[in-house]
C-alpha positions, -999 to +999 in steps of 0.1 A: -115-185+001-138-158-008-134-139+023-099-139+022-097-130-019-123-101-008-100-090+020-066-092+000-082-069-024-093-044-002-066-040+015-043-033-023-073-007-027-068+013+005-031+008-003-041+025-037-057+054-015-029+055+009-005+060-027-030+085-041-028+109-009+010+107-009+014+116-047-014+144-040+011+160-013+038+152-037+022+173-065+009+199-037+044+200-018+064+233-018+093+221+006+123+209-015+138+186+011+100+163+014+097+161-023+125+144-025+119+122+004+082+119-002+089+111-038+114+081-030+087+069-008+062+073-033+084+050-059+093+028-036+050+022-026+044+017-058+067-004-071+057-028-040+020-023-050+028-034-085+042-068-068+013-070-051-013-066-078+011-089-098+008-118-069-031-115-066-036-113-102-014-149-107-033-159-070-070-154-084-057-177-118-041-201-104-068-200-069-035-200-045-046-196-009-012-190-002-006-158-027-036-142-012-023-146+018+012-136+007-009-105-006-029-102+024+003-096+049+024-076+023-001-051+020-008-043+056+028-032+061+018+002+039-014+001+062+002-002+097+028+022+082+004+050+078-018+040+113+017+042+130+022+076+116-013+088+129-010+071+164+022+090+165+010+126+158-019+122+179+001+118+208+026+150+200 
């Protein structure tokens, strides 16, 4: 239980650093076009980390195996998102 507690948190954390580098481009962006885009993306990842943080704070009170996993698997989508992105501009 600990292993998977420690591992649902650190995946919301790097999907805290994955938010944090898109609302640095945001701020940094000078294209019109992927502010807009990059900011509805932006809303829409943090919204679903606020879900997130809301099921692992409810998991680590109640002790639900279940909600960290539920927090485990939503939070790698973000992840796999962003590694998908980088696999893909290696290759161009």
């Amino acid at each position: 239980m600990k292993l998977l507690r420690a591992a649902a948190w650190t995946v919301f954390l790097l999907d805290l650093v994955v938010l944090g580098q898109l609302g640095y481009w945001l701020v940094t962006a000078n294209d019109p076009l992927g502010r807009n885009i990059l900011s509805g993306v932006t809303l829409m990842l943090g919204s679903g980390l606020a879900g997130i943080l809301v099921v692992l704070v409810v998991s680590a009170w109640a002790r639900s195996r279940a909600g960290y996993w539920l927090a485990l698997v939503c939070g790698t989508a973000p992840l796999l998102w962003v590694l998908a992105a980088i696999w893909h501009n290696l290759w161009q």
